[in-house]
TISELO-582054 format. One record per residue (C-alpha): residue in three letters; x, y, z. Coordinates in steps of 0.1 Angstrom, whole numbers. Layout:
aa/X/Y/Z
Ala/X/Y/Z
...
END
This chain:
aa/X/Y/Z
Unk/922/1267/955
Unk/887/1271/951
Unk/873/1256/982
Unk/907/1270/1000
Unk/895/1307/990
Unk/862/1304/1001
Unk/871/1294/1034
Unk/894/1322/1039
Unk/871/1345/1030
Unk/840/1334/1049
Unk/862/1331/1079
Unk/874/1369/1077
Unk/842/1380/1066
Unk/824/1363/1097
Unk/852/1376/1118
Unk/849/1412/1106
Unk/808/1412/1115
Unk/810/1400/1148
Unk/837/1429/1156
Unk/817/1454/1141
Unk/790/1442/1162
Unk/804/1445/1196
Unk/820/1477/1187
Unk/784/1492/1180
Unk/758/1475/1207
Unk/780/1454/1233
Unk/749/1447/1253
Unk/732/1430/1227
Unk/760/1409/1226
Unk/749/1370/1231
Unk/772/1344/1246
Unk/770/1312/1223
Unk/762/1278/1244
Unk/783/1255/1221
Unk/811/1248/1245
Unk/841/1239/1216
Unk/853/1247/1187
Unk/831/1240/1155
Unk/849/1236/1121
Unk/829/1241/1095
Unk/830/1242/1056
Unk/814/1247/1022
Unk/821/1244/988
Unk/793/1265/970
Unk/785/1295/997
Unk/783/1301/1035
Unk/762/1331/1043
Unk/760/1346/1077
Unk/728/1371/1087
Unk/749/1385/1115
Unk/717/1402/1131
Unk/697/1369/1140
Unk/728/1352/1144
Unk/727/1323/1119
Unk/748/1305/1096
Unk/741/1285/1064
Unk/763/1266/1043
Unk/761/1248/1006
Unk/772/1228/988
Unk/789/1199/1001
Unk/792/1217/1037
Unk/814/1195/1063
Unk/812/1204/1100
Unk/832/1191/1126
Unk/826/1192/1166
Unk/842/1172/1186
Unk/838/1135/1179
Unk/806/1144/1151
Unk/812/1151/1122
Unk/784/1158/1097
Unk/782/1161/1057
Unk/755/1172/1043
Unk/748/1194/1009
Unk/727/1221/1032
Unk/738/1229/1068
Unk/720/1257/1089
Unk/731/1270/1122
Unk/711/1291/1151
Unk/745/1304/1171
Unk/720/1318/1202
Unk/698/1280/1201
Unk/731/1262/1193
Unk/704/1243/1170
Unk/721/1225/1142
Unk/702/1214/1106
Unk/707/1191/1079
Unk/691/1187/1044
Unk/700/1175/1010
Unk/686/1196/978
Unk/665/1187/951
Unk/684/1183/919
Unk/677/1203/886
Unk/646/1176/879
Unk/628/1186/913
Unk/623/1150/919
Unk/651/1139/935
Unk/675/1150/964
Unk/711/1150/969
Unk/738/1154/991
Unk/714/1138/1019
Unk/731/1147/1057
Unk/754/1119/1067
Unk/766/1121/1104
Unk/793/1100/1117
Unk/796/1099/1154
Unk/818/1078/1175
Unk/826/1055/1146
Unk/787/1050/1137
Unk/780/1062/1107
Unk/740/1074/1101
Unk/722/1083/1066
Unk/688/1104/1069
Unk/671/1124/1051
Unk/667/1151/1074
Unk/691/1160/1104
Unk/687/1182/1135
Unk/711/1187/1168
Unk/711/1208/1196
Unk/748/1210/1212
Unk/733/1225/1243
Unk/714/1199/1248
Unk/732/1175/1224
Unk/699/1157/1216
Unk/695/1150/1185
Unk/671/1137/1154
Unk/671/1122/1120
Unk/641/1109/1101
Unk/644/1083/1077
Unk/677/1067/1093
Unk/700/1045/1081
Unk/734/1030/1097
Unk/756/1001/1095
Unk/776/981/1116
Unk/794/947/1122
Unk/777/939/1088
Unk/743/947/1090
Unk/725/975/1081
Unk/698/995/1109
Unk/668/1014/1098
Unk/645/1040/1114
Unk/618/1065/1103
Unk/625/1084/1136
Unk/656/1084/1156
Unk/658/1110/1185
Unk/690/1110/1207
Unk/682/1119/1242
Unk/708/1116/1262
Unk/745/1106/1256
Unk/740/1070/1252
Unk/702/1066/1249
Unk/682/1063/1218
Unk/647/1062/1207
Unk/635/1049/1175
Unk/604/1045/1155
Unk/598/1018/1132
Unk/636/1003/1138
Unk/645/977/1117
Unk/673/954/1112
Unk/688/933/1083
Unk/720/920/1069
Unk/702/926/1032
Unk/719/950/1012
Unk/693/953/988
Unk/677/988/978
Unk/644/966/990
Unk/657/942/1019
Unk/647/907/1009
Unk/638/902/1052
Unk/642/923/1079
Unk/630/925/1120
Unk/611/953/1131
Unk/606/968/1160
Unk/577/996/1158
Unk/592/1016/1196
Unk/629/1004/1200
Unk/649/1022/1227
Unk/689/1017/1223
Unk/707/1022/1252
Unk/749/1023/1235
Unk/771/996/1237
Unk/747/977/1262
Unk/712/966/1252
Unk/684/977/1227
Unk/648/973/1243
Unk/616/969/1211
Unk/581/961/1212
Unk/568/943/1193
Unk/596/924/1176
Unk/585/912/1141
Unk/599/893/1114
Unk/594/902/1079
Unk/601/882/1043
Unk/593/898/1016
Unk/573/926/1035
Unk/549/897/1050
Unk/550/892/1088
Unk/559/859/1095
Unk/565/855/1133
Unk/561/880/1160
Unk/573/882/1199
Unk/554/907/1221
Unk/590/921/1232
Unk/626/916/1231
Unk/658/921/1244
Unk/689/924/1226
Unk/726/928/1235
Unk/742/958/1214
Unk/775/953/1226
Unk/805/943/1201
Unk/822/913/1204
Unk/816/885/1229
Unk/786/893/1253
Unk/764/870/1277
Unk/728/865/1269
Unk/703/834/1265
Unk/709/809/1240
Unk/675/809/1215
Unk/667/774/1211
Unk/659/749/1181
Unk/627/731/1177
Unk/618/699/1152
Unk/607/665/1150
Unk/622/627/1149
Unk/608/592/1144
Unk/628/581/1178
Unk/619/608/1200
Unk/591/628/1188
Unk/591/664/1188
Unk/622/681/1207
Unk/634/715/1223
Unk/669/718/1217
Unk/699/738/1227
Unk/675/760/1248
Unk/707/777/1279
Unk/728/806/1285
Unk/763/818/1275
Unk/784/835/1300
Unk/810/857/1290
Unk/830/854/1321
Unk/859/878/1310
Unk/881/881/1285
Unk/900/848/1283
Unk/871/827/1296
Unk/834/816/1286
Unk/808/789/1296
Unk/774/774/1279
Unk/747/754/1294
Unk/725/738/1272
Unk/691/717/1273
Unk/675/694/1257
Unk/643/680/1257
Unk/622/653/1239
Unk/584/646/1240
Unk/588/605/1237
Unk/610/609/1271
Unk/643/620/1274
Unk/665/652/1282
Unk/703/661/1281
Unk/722/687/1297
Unk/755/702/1281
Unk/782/723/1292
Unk/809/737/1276
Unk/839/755/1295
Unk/865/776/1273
Unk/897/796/1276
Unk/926/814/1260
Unk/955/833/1264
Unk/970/847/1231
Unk/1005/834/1224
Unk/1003/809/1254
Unk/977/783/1259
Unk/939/777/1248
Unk/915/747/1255
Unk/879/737/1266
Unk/864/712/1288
Unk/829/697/1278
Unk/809/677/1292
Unk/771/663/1287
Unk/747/639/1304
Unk/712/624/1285
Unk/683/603/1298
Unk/664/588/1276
Unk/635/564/1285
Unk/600/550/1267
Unk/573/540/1283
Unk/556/545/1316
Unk/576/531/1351
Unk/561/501/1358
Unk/558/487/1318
Unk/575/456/1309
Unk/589/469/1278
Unk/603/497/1295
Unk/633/509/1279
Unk/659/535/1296
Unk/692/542/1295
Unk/717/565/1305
Unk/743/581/1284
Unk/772/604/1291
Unk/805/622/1269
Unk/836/644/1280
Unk/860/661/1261
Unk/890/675/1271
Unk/915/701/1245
Unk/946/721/1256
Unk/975/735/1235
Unk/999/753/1257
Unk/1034/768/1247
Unk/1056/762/1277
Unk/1088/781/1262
Unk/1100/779/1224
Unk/1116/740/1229
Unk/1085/727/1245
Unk/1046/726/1243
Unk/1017/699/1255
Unk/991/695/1237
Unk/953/674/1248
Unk/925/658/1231
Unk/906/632/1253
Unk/874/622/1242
Unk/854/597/1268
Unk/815/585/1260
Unk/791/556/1270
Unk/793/532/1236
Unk/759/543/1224
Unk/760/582/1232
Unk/765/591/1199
Unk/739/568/1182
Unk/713/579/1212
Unk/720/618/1209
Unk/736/620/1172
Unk/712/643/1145
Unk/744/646/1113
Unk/759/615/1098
Unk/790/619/1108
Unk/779/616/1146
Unk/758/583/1139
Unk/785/564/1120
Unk/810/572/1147
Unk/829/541/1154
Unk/859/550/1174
Unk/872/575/1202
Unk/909/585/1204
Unk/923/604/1230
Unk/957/616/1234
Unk/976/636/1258
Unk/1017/647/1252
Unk/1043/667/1262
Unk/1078/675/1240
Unk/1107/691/1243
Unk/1138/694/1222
Unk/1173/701/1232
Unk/1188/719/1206
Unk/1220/717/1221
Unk/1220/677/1215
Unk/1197/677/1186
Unk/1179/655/1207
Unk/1137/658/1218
Unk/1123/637/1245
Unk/1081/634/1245
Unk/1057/620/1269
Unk/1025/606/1255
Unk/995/588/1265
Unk/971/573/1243
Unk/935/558/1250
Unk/912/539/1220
Unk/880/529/1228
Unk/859/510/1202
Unk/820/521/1203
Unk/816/489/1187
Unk/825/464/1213
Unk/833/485/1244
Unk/871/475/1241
Unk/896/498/1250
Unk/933/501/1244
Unk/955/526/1267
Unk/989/533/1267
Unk/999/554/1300
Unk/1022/564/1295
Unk/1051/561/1262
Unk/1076/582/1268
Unk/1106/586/1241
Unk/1135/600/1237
Unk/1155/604/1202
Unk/1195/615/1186
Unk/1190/617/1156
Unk/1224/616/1142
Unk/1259/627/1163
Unk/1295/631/1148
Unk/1314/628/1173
Unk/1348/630/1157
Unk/1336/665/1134
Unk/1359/697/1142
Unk/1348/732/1139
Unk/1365/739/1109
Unk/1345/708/1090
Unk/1314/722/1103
Unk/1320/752/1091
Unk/1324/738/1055
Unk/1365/731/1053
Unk/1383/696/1044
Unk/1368/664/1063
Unk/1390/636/1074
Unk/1369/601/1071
Unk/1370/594/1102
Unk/1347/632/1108
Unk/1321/616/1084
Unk/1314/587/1110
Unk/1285/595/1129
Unk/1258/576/1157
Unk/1218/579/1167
Unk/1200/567/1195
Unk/1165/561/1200
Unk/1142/546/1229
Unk/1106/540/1241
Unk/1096/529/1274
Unk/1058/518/1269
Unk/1032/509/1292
Unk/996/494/1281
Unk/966/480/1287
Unk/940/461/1271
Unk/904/453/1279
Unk/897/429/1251
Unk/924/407/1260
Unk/938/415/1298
Unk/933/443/1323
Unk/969/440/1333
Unk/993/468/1326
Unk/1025/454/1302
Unk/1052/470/1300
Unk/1086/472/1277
Unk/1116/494/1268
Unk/1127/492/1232
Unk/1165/505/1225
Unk/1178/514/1189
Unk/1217/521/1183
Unk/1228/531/1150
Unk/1262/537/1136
Unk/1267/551/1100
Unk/1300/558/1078
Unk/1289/578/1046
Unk/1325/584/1024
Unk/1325/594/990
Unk/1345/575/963
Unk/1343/592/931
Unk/1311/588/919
Unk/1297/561/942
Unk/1282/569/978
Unk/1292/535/1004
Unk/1277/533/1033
Unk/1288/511/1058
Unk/1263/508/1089
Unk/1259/490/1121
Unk/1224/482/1138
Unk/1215/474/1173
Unk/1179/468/1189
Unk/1177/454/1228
Unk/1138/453/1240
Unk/1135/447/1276
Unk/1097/431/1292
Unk/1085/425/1321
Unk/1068/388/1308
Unk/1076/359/1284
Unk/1056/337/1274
Unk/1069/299/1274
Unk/1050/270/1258
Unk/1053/227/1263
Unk/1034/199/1247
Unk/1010/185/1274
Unk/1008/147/1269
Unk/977/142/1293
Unk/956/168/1273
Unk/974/166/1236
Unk/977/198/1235
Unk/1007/231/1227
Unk/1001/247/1266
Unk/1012/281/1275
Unk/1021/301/1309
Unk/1036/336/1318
Unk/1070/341/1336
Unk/1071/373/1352
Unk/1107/386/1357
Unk/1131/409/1339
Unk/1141/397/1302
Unk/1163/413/1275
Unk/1157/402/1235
Unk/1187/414/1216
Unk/1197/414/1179
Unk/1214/432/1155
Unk/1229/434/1117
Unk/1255/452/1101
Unk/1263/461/1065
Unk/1271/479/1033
Unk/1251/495/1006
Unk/1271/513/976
Unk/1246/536/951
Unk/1252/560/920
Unk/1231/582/896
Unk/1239/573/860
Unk/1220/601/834
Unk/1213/592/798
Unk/1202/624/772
Unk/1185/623/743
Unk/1179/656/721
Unk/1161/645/689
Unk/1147/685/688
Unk/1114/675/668
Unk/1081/684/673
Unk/1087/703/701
Unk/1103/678/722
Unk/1145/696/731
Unk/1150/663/752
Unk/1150/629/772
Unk/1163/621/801
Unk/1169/592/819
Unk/1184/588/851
Unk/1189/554/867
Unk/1194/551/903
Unk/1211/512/909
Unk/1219/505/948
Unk/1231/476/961
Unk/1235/467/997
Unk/1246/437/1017
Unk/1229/430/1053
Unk/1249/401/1080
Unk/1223/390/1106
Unk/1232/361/1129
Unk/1208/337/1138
Unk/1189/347/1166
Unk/1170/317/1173
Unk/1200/296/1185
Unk/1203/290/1223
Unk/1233/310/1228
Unk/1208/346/1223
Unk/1183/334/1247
Unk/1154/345/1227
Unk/1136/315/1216
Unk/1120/283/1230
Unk/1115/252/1222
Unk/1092/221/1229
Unk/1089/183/1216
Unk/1052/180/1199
Unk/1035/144/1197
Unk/1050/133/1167
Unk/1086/143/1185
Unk/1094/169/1162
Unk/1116/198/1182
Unk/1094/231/1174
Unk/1110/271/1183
Unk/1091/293/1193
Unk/1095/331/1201
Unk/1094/341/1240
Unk/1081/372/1229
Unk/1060/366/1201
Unk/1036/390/1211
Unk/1049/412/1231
Unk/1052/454/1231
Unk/1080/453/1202
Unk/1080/419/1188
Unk/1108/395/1194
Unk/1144/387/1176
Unk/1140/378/1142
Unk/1146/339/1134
Unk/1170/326/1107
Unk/1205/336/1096
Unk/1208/360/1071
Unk/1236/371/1048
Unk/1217/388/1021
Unk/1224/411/994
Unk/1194/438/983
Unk/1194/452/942
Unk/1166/479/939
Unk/1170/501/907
Unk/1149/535/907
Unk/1142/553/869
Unk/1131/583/859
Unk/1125/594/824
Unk/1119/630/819
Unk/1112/652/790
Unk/1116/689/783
Unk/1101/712/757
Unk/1107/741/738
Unk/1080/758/753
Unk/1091/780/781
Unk/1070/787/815
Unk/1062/824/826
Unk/1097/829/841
Unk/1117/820/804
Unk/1123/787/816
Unk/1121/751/794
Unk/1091/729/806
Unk/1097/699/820
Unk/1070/670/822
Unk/1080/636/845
Unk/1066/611/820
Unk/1074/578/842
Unk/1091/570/879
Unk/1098/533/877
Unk/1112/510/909
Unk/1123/470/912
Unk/1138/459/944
Unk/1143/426/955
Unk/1169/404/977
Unk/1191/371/978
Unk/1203/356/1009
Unk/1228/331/1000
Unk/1227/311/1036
Unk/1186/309/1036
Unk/1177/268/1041
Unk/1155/274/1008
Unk/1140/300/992
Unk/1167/320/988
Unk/1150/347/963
Unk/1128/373/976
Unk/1095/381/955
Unk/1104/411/933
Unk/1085/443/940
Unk/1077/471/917
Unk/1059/504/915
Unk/1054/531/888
Unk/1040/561/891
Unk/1031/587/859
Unk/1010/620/851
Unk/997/618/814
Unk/976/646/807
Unk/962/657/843
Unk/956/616/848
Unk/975/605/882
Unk/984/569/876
Unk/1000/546/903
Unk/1003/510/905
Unk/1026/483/923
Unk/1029/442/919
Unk/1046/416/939
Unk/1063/389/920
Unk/1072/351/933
Unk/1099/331/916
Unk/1091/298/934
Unk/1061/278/931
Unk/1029/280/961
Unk/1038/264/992
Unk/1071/248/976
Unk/1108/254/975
Unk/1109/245/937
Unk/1117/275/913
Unk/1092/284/886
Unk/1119/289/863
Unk/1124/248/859
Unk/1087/247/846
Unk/1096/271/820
Unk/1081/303/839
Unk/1102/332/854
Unk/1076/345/883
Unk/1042/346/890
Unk/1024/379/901
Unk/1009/373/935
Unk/994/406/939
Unk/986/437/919
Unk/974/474/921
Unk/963/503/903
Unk/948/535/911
Unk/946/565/890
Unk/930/597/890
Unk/919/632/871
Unk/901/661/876
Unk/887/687/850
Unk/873/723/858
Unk/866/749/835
Unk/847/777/830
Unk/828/805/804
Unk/817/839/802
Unk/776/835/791
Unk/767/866/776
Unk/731/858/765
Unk/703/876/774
Unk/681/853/778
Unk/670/819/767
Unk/628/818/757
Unk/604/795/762
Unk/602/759/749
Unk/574/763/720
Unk/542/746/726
Unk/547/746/764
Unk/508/759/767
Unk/500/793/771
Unk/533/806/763
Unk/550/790/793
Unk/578/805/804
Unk/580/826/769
Unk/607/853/771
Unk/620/849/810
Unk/658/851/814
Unk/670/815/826
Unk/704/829/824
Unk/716/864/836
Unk/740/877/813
Unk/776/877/818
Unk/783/855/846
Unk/812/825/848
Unk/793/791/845
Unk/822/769/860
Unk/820/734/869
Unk/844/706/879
Unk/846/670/877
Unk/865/642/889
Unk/871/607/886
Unk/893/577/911
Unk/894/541/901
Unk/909/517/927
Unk/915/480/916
Unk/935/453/941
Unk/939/417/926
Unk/953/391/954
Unk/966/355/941
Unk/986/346/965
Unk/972/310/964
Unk/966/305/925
Unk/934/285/929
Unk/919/313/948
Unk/917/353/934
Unk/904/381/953
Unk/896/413/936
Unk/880/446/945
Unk/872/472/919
Unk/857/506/925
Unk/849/539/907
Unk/846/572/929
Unk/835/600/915
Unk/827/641/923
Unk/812/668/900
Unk/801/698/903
Unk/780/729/878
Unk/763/760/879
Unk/732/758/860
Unk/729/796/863
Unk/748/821/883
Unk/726/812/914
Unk/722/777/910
Unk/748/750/912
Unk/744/710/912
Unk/772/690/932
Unk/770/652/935
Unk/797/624/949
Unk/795/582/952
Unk/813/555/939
Unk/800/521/922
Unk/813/490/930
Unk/821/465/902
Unk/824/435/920
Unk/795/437/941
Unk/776/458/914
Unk/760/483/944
Unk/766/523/940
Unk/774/530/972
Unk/772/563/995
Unk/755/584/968
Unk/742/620/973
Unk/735/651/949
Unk/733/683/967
Unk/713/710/950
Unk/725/750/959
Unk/705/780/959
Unk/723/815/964
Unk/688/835/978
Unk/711/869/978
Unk/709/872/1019
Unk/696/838/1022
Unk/709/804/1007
Unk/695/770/1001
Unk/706/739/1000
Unk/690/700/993
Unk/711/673/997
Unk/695/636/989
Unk/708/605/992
Unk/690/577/974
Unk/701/545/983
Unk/723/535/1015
Unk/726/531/1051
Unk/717/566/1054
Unk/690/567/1025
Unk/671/601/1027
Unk/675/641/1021
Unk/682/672/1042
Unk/671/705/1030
Unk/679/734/1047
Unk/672/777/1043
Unk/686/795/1063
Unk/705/832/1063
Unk/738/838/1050
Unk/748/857/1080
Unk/766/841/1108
Unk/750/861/1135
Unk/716/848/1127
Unk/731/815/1119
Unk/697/805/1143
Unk/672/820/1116
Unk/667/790/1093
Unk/642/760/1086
Unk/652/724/1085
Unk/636/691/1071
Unk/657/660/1075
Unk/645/626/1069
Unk/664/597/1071
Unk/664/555/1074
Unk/676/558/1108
Unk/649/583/1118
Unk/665/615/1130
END
């Protein structure tokens, strides 16, 4: 009410001495040149000395004009020089000022400490400047505005420090910034720590937000390979708003040079991708030399993701090099160690109609290795998931079902051509077909689900074999044509949940539970090896013994399978559960998964002789944060015979075995000490009464642990075994430092292998980071300071030295 009054009654008052004026002398009237209104405001006072026409506000005074608006704690106004000025006030000390002008125009906010504006002329100037935007903060002794968009500074400086004292900063001593296009300076001059590290005699810098075109400043350094090298040195080109280009160079001392270029685009909500592509020449030695070494590498990349409508979309990733590109040009790990290129190009739709979805996909591997390349061009494939045909619209709708609504079908097919370098140029081709029919009724507390299989491949090829007499050996030849393989099975399977409670209610524990899962099934497969399926072969070896063999043994899909079957599956699934008194944040009883156990195995009663399956488990528990998982294959007969083990007075022998678990720990504490002194006796005093630690900051660290172990006895006189221990951690040893390390050790080979401790540094602005890695293929460190923000991601300094010399 206050500030409301005072308002009110400066306004009237102001109002009142202007009439009075004209009514007395209207020839002394003055015109003011301000061309708008100006709303103005004060908290303390405004006082207006009609007769020289001036205004001056205190005390938090606010004035508004058009889009400026200034704050400030003193505001004077000239009505006849439409001159404007801005001052804070010393506090009750002397020594200080507050309420400092602060101007905000356009958006841009300034801070000075003194402010002056002419709306005639609407020039402008504030001394001791400062402003940010996009994250970075602007300094000035001097800024003048000149014209609308143009203006001049002295002593500019920029930063993205927010420190009272920036940590670094550039300087430009005359700067002229010309709005929302370019700012000109001379000389441009880096500072750290108020010490002038690096200089240019001018510079040019775009001022405009968002994406803008403008050179590309480029990275300098040194290698083993190629000696010193000028990288990355081109030009972006922001060609409008949905599309940009790059051009880079590269050059190296010890003979070579690359060329890059990078095309991207976008359209929100409908497609986006890039096209790459590069070119390098590297050489050593002079023309003429006889160990003249040169070669020629090359890469393209290819990425698109479009939305066609809301059923389909394609989607690209091709990625095509020279073998050694990557090895040649590669400066990170990652790049060096590359192995394998996959490229992959596909287009889906659904029908939801059908509940069907067709996609067409093409696929291209190429190993960097050995120059091999696998392509598939193209697969297309088309899939119904699961049709009743026989549902009505009330069943859908969640009324009474008849059993013969619970019968349903799916479909599935792939037509698939490929290719092969490492073992024919030629294009094969095959169409793989997959009919299903399922019944799922309900009998009490049993589900039975009787099911009916049906798989036809069709090839372009077989392959059929004969004993050669003259050379005593199994010969082979192609027969091109049209060929079918067919096969199929039918069945049953029956399966239940049966739950079993305990409540003992003691120490803590309300209850066990344990719910067994038994299914059984029953599978009918004829044999598909006989002559009447046309699948298989056969031929008379030497000793005259009548050997089958599969037409399409390795074709696309694989060929029939071989044998009669009539074969019934057991698998048994348990859980045991426990729940607590305790209760969660939400009231409810915890419950903890102590053990998830599984056995399956099968019997086919017409199999010539071994008529048992080997028995395959797997368990799975959490104890205490520890993630535990392990799986083992049991055999009941003995190795390479038909004899059981149980006649020798064994059950089954474990042929192979696995375990895996993991955990992780993290934690953390508030440190509230001041300071931790110096060791005693550490000469002089060392280090006597410095703060190691700031007080109250988290100290948090994490740690984790993986142990893998694989046993393999499939033959008993011979045992394979791996064993490994992987292993992360991470600390802060204050709240700027923190210590991260990873590796694993090998037990079987006794090697640690692929370790590396990384070292951080928070700098405030800047950050630091060592990473070494002591033994290993790549053996060596990287260190690496550079600023925090990512518009002078460029402004760093990088040592690498590795085994392989980058």
């Amino acid at each position: 009410m206050k500030f409301l009054c005072l308002n009110i009654i400066a306004l009237l008052t102001f109002a009142l001495s202007l009439y009075s004026q004209n009514q007395i002398d209207t020839a002394k009237t003055k015109r003011s040149d301000i061309d708008t209104v100006v709303v103005y405001s004060a908290i303390d006072s405004a006082i207006y000395d009609v007769e020289n026409r001036q205004m001056f506000l205190f005390g938090r005074a606010d004035v508004r004009y058009k889009t400026m608006r200034l704050r400030s704690a003193g505001v004077s106004m000239n009505l006849d020089s439409a001159v404007l000025q801005a001052y804070g006030l010393p506090d009750s000390t002397g020594e200080k000022f507050t309420g400092l002008p602060i101007l905000n125009d356009g958006g841009e906010e300034y801070h000075g400490f003194k402010l002056a504006y002419n709306f005639k002329t609407q020039k402008g100037r504030i001394t001791q400047a400062t402003t940010q935007m996009e994250n970075a903060f602007y300094y000035g002794d001097r800024i003048k505005k000149v014209d609308k968009d143009v203006l001049f500074v002295y002593k500019g400086r920029y930063t993205t420090c927010d420190a009272d004292e920036p940590h670094y900063y550039i300087e430009g001593r005359e700067m002229k910034i010309l709005i929302n296009d370019k700012v000109i300076a001379r000389p441009v001059v880096l500072y750290i720590e108020d010490i002038p590290v690096f200089i240019l005699p001018f510079g040019v810098f775009p001022s405009k937000s968002g994406r803008r075109s403008g050179f590309i400043p480029p990275v300098w350094g040194q290698t083993s390979n190629s000696g010193f090298y000028f990288k990355r040195f081109g030009y972006y080109w922001a060609m409008s708003d949905y599309t940009d280009f790059t051009t880079t160079f590269d050059w190296y001392t010890r003979g070579g040079w690359q060329v890059a270029s990078d095309f991207r685009y976008a359209l929100r909500y409908k497609f986006s991708g890039a096209i790459g592509f590069a070119f390098a020449n590297f050489y050593t030695g002079e023309e003429k030399d006889p160990d003249r070494f040169s070669s020629k590498e090359w890469r393209l990349n290819l990425i698109h993701n479009q939305v066609v409508d809301p059923t389909s979309r394609i989607s690209a990733n091709v990625n095509i090099s020279t073998n050694n590109y990557f090895r040649a040009t590669g400066t990170t790990i990652r790049d060096v160690l590359q192995q394998t290129l996959i490229s992959n190009v596909s287009y889906s739709k659904t029908f939801e109609g059908i509940n069907g979805s067709i996609s067409i996909n093409a696929f291209r591997s190429q190993d960097l290795n050995t120059g091999n390349v696998d392509e598939i061009l193209p697969e297309i494939s088309f899939s119904l998931p699961q049709v009743f045909p026989f549902a009505t619209k009330s069943s859908a709708l969640g009324g009474y079902e008849q059993w013969y609504e619970k019968i349903s079908f799916g479909y599935s097919s792939r037509f698939v051509n490929s290719r092969s370098t490492a073992k024919t140029k030629q294009f094969r081709y095959g169409v793989a077909h997959n009919f299903r029919v399922n019944f799922v009724p309900t009998i009490r507390y049993f589900n039975v689900t009787p099911f009916f299989t049906y798989n036809e491949n069709w090839y372009d090829r077989r392959v059929v074999k004969f004993y050669n007499p003259e050379t005593r050996q199994v010969e082979s030849r192609v027969q091109r044509g049209f060929f079918q393989a067919r096969y199929f099975n039918f069945g049953v399977s029956l399966s239940t949940r049966i739950y079993g409670i305990w409540q003992p209610e003691v120490f803590g524990v309300s209850g066990f539970r344990h719910t067994l899962m038994p299914s059984v099934s029953f599978v009918y497969q004829p044999d598909f090896s006989a002559p009447f399926w046309r699948n298989y072969g056969s031929y008379v070896d030497s000793t005259g013994r009548v050997v089958k063999y599969d037409y399409f043994e390795n074709s696309l899909f694989g060929g029939a399978p071989i044998g009669k079957s009539q074969s019934v599956g057991i698998s048994i699934g348990n859980i045991f559960e426990m729940k607590t008194s305790a209760r969660d944040s939400l009231g409810n009883q915890k419950k903890y998964q102590l053990l998830n156990l599984n056995l399956s195995l099968t019997y086919n009663f017409v199999a010539p002789n071994k008529k048992l399956s080997p028995l395959f488990a797997t368990a799975r528990t959490n104890i205490a944060g520890i993630d535990i998982f392990s799986s083992a294959v049991f055999d009941f007969y003995k190795f390479k015979s038909t004899e059981p083990l149980i006649k020798t007075g064994r059950v089954a022998r474990m042929t192979n075995f696995n375990l895996s678990f993991s955990f992780s720990l993290t934690g953390s504490r508030r440190d509230e000490s001041n300071r931790m002194q110096g060791i005693e006796g550490a000469g002089e005093g060392f280090l006597r009464g410095r703060e190691f630690f700031k007080p109250g900051f988290d100290f948090s660290w994490n740690l984790s642990f993986g142990f893998d172990f694989s046993l393999n006895r499939f033959d008993p006189a011979q045992t394979y075994k791996s064993s490994s221990l992987r292993f992360t951690f991470g600390f802060d040893v204050t709240k700027n430092w923190r210590i991260m390390g990873s590796g694993s050790y090998d037990f079987v080979s006794k090697q640690l292998l692929v370790p590396s401790i990384s070292i951080y540094r928070d700098l405030h602005c800047w950050e630091a980071n060592f990473e070494w890695r002591p033994v290993g293929y790549v053996k060596g460190f990287d260190l690496e300071i550079r600023v925090k923000a990512p518009q002078l991601r460029d402004l760093k300094i990088v040592k690498r030295k590795t085994s392989i010399g980058r």
